[in-house]
VOLO-279730 format. One record per residue (C-alpha): residue number from 1; residue in one letter; y, z negated, x negated. Coordinates in steps of 0.5 Angstrom, whole numbers, plus 500, padded with zeros to 3 digits. Each point is the difference from the previous one (the first is absolute). Layout:
N
nr; rest; py; pz; px
NUM; a; Y; Z; X
...
This chain:
610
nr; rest; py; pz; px
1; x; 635; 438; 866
2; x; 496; 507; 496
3; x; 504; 505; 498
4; x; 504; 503; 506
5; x; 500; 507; 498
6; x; 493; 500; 496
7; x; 498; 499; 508
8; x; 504; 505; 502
9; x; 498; 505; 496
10; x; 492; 498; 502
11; x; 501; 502; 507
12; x; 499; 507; 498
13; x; 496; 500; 496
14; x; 494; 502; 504
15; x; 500; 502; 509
16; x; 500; 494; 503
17; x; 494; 502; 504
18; x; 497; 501; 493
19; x; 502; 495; 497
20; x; 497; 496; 507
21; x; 493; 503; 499
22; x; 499; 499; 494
23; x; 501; 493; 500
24; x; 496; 499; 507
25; x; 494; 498; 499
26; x; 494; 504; 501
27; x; 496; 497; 505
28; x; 506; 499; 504
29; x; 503; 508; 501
30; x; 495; 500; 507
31; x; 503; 494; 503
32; x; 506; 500; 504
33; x; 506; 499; 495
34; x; 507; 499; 500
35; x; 505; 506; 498
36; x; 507; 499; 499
37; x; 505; 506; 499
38; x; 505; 497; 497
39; x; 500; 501; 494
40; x; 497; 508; 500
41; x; 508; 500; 506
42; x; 503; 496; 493
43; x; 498; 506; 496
44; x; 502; 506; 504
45; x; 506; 497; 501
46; x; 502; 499; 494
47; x; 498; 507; 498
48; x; 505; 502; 505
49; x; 506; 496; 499
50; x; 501; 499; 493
51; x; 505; 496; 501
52; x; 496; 493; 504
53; x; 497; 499; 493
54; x; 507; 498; 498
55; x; 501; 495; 507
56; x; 494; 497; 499
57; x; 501; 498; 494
58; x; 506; 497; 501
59; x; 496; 496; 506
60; x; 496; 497; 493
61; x; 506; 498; 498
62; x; 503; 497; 505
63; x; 494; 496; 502
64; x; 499; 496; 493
65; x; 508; 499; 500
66; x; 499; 497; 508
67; x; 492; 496; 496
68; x; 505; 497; 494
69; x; 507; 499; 504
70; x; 501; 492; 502
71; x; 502; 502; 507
72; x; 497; 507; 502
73; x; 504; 501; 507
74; x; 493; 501; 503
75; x; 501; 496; 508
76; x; 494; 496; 501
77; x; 498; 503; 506
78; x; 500; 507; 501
79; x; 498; 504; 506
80; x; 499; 507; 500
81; x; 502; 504; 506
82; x; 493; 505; 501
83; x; 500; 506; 504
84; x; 492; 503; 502
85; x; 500; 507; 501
86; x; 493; 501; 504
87; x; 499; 509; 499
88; x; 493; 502; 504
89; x; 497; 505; 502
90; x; 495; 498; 505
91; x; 500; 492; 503
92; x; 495; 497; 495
93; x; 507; 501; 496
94; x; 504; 498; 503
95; x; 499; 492; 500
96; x; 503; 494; 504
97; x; 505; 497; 499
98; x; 495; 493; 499
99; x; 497; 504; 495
100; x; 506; 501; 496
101; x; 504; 492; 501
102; x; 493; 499; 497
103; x; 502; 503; 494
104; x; 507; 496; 501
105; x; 496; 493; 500
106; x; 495; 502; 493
107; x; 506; 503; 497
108; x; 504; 493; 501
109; x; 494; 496; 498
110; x; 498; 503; 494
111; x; 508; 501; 497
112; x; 501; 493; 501
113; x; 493; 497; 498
114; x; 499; 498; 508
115; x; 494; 504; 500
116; x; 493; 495; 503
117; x; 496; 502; 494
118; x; 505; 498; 495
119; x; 494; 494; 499
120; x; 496; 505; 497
121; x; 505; 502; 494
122; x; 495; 498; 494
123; x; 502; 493; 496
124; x; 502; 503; 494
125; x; 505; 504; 504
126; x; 504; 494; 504
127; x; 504; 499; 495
128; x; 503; 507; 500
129; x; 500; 502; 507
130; x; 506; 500; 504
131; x; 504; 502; 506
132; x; 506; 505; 499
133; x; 504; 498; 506
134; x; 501; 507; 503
135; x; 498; 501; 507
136; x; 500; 506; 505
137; x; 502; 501; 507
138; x; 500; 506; 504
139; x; 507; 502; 501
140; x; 504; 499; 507
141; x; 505; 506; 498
142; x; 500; 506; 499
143; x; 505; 504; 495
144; x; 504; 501; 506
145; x; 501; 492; 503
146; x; 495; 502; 505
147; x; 495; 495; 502
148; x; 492; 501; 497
149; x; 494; 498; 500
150; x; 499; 502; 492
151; x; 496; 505; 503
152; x; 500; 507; 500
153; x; 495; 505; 502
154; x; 498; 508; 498
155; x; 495; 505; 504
156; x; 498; 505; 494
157; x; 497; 506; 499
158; x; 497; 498; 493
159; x; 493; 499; 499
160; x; 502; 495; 494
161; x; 505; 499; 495
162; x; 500; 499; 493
163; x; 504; 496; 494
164; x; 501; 507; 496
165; x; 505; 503; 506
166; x; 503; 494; 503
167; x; 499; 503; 506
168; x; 499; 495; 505
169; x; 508; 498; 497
170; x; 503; 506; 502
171; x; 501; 502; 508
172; x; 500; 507; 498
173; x; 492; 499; 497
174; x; 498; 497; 505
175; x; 502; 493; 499
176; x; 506; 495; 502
177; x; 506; 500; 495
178; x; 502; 493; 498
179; x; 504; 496; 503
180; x; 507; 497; 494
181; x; 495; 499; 495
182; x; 505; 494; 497
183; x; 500; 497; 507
184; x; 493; 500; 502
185; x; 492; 500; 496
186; x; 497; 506; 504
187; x; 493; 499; 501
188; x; 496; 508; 502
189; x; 494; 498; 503
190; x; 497; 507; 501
191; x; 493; 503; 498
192; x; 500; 500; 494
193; x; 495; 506; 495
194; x; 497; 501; 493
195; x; 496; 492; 501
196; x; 507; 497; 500
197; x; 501; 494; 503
198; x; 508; 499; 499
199; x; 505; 501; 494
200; x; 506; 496; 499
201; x; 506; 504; 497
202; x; 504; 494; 494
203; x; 507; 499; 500
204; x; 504; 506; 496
205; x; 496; 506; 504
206; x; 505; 504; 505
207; x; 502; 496; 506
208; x; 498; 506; 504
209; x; 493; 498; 500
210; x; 500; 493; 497
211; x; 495; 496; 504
212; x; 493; 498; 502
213; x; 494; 505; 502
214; x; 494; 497; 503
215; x; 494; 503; 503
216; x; 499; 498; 508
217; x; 493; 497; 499
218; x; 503; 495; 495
219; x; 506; 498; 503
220; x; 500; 493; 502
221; x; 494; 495; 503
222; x; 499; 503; 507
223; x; 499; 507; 503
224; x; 495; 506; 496
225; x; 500; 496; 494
226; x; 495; 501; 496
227; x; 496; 496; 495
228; x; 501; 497; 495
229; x; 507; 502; 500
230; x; 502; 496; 507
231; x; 504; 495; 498
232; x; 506; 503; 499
233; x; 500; 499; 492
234; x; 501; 508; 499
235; x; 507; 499; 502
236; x; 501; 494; 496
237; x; 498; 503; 494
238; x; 505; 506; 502
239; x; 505; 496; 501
240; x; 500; 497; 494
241; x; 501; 506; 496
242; x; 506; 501; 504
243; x; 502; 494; 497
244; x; 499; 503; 494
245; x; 493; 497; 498
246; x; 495; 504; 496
247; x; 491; 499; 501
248; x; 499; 493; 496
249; x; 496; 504; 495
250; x; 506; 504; 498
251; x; 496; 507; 502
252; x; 497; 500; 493
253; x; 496; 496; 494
254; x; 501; 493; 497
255; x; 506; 502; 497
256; x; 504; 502; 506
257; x; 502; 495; 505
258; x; 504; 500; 507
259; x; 507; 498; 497
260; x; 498; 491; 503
261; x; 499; 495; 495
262; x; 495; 495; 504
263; x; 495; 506; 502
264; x; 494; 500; 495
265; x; 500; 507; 496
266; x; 494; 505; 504
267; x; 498; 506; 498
268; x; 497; 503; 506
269; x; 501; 499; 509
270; x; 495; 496; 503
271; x; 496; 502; 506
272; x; 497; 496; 505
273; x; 500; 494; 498
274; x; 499; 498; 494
275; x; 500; 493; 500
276; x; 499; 497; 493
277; x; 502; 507; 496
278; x; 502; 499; 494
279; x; 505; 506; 495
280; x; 503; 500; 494
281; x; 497; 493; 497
282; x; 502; 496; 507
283; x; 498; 499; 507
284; x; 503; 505; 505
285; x; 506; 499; 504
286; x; 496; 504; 506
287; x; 503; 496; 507
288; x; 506; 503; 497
289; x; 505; 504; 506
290; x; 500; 506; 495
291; x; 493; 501; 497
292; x; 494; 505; 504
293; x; 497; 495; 503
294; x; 498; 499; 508
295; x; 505; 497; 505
296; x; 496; 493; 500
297; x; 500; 499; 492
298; x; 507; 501; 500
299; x; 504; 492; 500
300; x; 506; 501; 496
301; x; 506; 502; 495
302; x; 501; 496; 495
303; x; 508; 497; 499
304; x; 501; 506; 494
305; x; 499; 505; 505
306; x; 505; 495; 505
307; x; 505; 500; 495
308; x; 500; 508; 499
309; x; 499; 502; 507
310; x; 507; 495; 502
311; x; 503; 503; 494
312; x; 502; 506; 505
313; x; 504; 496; 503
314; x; 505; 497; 495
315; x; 507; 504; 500
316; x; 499; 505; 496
317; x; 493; 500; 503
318; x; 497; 507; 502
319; x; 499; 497; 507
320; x; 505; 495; 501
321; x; 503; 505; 506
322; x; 495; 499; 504
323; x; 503; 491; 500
324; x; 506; 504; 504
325; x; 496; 504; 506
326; x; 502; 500; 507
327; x; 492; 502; 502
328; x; 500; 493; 502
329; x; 506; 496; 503
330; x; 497; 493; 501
331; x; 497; 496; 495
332; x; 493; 499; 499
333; x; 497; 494; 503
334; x; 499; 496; 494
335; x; 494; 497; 497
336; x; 498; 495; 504
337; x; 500; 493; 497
338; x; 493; 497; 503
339; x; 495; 506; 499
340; x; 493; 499; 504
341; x; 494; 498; 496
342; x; 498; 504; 495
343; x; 494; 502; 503
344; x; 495; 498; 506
345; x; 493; 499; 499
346; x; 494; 501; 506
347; x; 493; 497; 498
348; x; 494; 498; 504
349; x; 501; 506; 506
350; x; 495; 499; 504
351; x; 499; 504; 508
352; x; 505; 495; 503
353; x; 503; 496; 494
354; x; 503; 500; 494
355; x; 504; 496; 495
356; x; 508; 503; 498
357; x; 504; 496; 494
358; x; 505; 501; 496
359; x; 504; 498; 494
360; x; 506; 493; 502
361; x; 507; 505; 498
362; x; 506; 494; 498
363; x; 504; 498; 504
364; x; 496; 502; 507
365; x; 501; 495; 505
366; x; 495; 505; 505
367; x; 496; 506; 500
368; x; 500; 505; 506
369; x; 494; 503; 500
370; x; 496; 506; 505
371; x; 495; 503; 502
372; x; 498; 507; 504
373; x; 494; 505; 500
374; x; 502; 506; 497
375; x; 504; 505; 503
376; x; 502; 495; 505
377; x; 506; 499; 503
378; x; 501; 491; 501
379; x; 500; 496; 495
380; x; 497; 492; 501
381; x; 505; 497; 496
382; x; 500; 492; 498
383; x; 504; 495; 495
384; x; 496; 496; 495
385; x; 502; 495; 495
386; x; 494; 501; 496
387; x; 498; 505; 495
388; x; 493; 502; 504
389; x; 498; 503; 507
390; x; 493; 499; 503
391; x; 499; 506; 504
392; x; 496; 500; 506
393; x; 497; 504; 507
394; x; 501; 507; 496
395; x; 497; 506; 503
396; x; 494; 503; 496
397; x; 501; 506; 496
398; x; 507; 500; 500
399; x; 504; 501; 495
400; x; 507; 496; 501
401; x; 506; 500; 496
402; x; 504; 493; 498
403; x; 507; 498; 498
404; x; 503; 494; 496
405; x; 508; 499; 499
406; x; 502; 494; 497
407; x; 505; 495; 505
408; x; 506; 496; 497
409; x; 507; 502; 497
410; x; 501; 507; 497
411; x; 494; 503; 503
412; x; 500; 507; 503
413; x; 496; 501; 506
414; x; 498; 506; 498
415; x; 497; 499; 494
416; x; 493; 498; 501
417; x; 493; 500; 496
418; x; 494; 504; 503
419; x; 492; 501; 500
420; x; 496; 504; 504
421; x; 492; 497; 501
422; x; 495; 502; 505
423; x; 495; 496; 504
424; x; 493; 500; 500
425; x; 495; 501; 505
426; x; 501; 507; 500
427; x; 493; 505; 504
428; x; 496; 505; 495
429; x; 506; 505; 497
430; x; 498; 507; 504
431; x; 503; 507; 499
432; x; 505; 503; 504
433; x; 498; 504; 506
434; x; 505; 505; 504
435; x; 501; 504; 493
436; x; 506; 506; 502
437; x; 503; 505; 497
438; x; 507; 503; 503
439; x; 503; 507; 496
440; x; 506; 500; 500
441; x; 502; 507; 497
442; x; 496; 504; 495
443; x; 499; 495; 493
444; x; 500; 494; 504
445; x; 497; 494; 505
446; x; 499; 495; 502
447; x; 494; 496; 500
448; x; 500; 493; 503
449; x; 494; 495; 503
450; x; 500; 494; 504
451; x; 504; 494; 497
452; x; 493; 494; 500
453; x; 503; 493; 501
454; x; 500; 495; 494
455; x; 500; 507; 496
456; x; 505; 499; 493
457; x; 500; 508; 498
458; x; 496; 505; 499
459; x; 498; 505; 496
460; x; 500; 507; 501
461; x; 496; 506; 497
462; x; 500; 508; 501
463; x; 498; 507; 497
464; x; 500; 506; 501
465; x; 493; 502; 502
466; x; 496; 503; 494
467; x; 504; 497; 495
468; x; 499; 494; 496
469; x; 507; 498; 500
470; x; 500; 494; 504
471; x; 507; 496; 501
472; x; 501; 493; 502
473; x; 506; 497; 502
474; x; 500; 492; 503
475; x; 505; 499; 506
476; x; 502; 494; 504
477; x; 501; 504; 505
478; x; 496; 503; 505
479; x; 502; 507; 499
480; x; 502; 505; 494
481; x; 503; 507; 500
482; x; 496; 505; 495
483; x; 504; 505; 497
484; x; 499; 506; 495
485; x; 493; 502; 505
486; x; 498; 508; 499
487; x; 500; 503; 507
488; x; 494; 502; 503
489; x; 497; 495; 495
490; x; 495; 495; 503
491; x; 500; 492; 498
492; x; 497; 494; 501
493; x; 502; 494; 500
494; x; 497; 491; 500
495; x; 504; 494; 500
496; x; 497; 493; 498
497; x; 504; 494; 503
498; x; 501; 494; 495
499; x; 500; 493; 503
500; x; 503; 495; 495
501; x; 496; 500; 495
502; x; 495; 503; 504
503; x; 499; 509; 501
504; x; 496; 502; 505
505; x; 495; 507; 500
506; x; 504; 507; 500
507; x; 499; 503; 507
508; x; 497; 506; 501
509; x; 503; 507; 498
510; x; 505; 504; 504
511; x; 501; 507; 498
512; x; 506; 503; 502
513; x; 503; 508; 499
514; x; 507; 501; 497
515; x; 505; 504; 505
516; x; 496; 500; 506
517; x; 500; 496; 506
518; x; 499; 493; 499
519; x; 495; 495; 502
520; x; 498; 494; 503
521; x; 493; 498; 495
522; x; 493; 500; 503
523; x; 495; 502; 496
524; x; 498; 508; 502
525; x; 492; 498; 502
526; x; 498; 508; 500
527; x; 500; 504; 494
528; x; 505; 507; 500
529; x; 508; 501; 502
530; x; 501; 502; 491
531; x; 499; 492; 499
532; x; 498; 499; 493
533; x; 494; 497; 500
534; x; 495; 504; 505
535; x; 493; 499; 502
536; x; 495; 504; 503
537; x; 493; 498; 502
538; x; 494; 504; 501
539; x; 494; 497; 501
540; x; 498; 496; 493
541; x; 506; 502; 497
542; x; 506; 499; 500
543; x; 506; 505; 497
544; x; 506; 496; 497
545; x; 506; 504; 498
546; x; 505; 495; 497
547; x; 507; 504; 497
548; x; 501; 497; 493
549; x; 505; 502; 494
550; x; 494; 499; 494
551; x; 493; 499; 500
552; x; 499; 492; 500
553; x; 495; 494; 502
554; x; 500; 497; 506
555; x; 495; 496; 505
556; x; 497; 502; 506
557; x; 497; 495; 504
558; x; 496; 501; 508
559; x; 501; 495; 504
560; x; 497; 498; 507
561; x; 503; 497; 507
562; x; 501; 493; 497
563; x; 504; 504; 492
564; x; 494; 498; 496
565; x; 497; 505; 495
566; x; 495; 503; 502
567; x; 501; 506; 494
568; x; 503; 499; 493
569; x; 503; 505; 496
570; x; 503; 497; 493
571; x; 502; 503; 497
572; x; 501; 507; 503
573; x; 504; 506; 497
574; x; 504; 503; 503
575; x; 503; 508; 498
576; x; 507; 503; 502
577; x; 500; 505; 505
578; x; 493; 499; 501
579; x; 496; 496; 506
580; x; 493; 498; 500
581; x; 494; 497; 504
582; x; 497; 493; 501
583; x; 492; 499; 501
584; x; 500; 496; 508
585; x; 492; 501; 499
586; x; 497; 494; 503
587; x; 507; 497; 503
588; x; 500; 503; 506
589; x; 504; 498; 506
590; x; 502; 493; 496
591; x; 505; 504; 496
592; x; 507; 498; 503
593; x; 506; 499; 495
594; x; 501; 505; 495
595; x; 504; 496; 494
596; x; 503; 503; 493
597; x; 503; 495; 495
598; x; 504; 505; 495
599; x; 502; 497; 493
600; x; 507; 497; 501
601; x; 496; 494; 505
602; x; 502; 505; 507
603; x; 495; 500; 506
604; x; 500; 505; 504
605; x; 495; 499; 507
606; x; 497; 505; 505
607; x; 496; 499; 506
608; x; 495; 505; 501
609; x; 500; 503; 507
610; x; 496; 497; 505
């Protein structure tokens, strides 16, 4: 192991977020990036109590005495009590509770090496990689004995919350106080500002505000989570630093480490997914939990990180009260002795047939498998002997869900290996129709259209009218709240479907005006009423007033009864705050639709009177 204090002293060399940007590539700054706070909350904390650099200190100490002692008193398994407090100030916020047993599930997964993608961890990694032999359970009793579910929920007023505060931790800013923090891991999942997605507080910090922070959008599996961080490893990531774990790439250069032998040294994060990156004269440990990467890089801990993290819990450890908890009165069910396979693979799909197999698991006399549309309610279940199913008379276009658990002594029903497939056969992917928007105050609404069957998800897109500001927003959903919106502002909006694979086109546009009445959308066919767009023809020319922010290019096509081009003006440009004329001359009667496409790809389509 380098030099403890050396590293130490490193940490505040630089900010954290300079040092992060320094170090990050440039070609990636534009791209969605992991941010943790922990370190800059590390930083402030201990320049606000001198004295947690001293427990700390004794926390390093204590773990390499437990990593060289012949019998640590560390138990083999080790369950954590966990206490999620939900603080929302609109509904998006306040998440499901399936949302957050989703976390649950990854956190156990990803702390005892359960994880389905542990068979991407690269071959040079295998030797190191490892379980820690902790696992979490949403608490049944609360601090008083009373039953729980391990959920607590808080309407607020704040708009968002900061690590330089801790508001979200305090009743009096806003927040939740905590529950005993040497009783229970207390996760906040709140919205979260400054582009942090979570930061964890290490062992040694104040037990008035030790726990785990996450955004909402990137806690769990399910819900508004938002790519690339939707599979719930930003929780795992603070976690680990509330188990005392640092950035593998120890938050400096090459001589500076995470305080873990067996991870290879690194002298930046890793963003993305960097597969074959190599630093300091080796390869890149990037599927590691607590690196930068994306969710769907990450695989592993290794057996270094294992060993500190458990650490905690030895007799001396600074965790260790969290083993006498009275947040969970009955055991956790143990692990179970025959797991399911180790994954199912669908191949050869087709409108009605499709071929399902998986790995033999030892010791399976049987495997149950079953079967559902998605969203349905009744699964066709049967047995099999073998490690193959045929699949047949399945429905076209449909995407279905199937489970497979191992049958024999030791199994635990309810674990299970799944896949989602779709079947062929689906029509011409087509855009959505019955485009709406509901207002629901003065800066907010609710846009949403008719749900297409076989549709997988859509893709969503709205601006302000004028303004190049385009936001795009994909949704497995039908629906989707709007917030932020100027009153009496104008807006438009499309949304594409996505079918598998397949996307079909964008509707058309629909427009809509924050802070008054809402709409069902129909295209207004007449000109007038303070539209954004206006036209007006008098006899070979027609005059067109079209409300923009900036000059900027667009092209205007006139079309006939049938939509074909009768007249073509690419490219056009168009001033702000300025209309202009179009020559009709020879078109006569013919014209019939007015079409203007801007430089974001919006249509927007008038018919003319008549």
């Amino acid at each position: 192991m380098k030099d403890v204090a050396a590293t130490c002293l490193a940490f505040h060399r630089l900010p954290f977020w300079l040092c992060l940007l320094l170090l990050l590539p440039a070609g990636l700054r534009a791209q969605p990036r992991r941010n943790c706070g922990a370190m800059d909350h590390l930083e402030q904390q201990l320049q606000a109590d001198p004295g947690m650099a001293y427990r700390m200190r004794q926390i390093e100490q204590n773990t390499e005495t437990v990593a060289k002692s012949a019998f640590s008193g560390v138990p083999d398994r080790i369950v954590i009590p966990v206490v999620v407090h939900v603080v929302y100030r609109n509904e998006e916020e306040n998440i499901s509770d399936a949302q957050v047993r989703s976390q649950i599930r990854v956190l156990n997964e990803d702390f005892l090496r359960e994880n389905p993608d542990s068979i991407y961890t690269p071959s040079e990694f295998l030797s190191v990689a490892a379980g820690s032999g902790i696992s979490f359970q949403l608490a049944n009793r609360d601090p008083q004995g009373k039953p729980t579910t391990g959920i607590t929920r808080r309407r607020t007023h704040r708009v968002a919350f900061y690590s330089s505060d801790n508001g979200v931790k305090y009743e009096a800013m806003g927040g939740v106080d905590p529950w005993p923090t040497d009783q229970y891991l207390n996760i906040w999942v709140c919205n979260l500002g400054a582009g942090v997605l979570g930061y964890g507080q290490f062992p040694g910090g104040s037990s008035e505000t030790d726990g785990v922070v996450i955004g909402y959008k990137y806690f769990g599996t399910q819900g508004p989570v938002v790519a690339p961080f939707n599979q719930g490893r930003t929780t795992t990531h603070e976690v680990g630093h509330w188990l005392n774990l640092r950035h593998i790439w120890g938050d400096g250069n090459c001589e500076l480490d995470d305080l873990v032998d067996d991870t290879p040294a690194a002298d930046r994060p890793h963003h993305g997914c960097e597969t074959g990156a190599e630093s300091c004269g080796g390869l890149s440990m990037i599927e590691n939990f607590m690196d930068y990467t994306d969710d769907a890089c990450m695989n592993l801990f290794t057996r270094g990180q294992a060993e500190r993290m458990r650490a905690l819990f030895a007799p001396t450890g600074a965790r260790r009260m969290l083993l006498e908890s009275p947040g969970i009165v009955v055991e956790a069910p143990p692990v179970a002795v025959l797991p399911p396979p180790a994954r199912v693979e669908v191949q050869g799909v087709t409108a009605q047939t499709a071929r399902v197999s998986w790995p033999p698991v030892a010791g399976a006399e049987a495997y149950r498998a079953r079967l559902r549309p998605v969203g349905g309610t009744q699964w066709a279940e049967r047995t099999f002997s073998h490690t193959f199913i045929n699949l047949t008379y399945l429905q076209a276009c449909t995407p279905y869900e199937l489970e497979v658990a191992s049958v024999g002594r030791g199994a635990d029903p309810a674990a299970v290996s799944r896949a989602t497939f779709q079947t062929t056969g689906c029509a011409e992917p087509v855009a959505p129709t019955e485009l709406m928007a509901q207002l629901q105050g003065p800066d907010q609404a609710s846009l949403s259209w008719r749900d297409l069957p076989g549709a997988t998800g859509y893709r969503l897109q709205y601006k302000r009218a004028g303004s190049r500001e385009v936001v795009t927003r994909d949704l497995q959903d039908n629906t989707f709240v709007v917030s932020g919106l100027r009153p009496g502002g104008r807006y438009l909006f499309r949304v594409r479907a996505f079918f598998g694979e397949e996307r079909g086109p964008y509707s058309q546009v629909e427009s809509f005006v924050a802070g008054q009445p809402a709409f069902v959308g129909t295209h207004r066919l007449e000109a007038g009423g303070g539209d954004y767009l206006r036209l007006h023809v008098q006899g070979a020319q027609m005059t067109v007033g079209y409300d923009i922010d900036e000059p900027a290019p667009v092209v205007i096509r006139l079309l006939d009864e049938q939509g074909q081009p009768l007249r073509t003006f690419d490219p056009f440009s168009v001033q702000a705050g300025s209309p202009f004329d179009l020559d009709l001359s020879g078109l006569g009667a013919a014209v019939r639709y007015f079409s203007l496409e801007d430089a974001d790809g919006f249509v927007h389509l008038r018919r003319l009177g008549g």
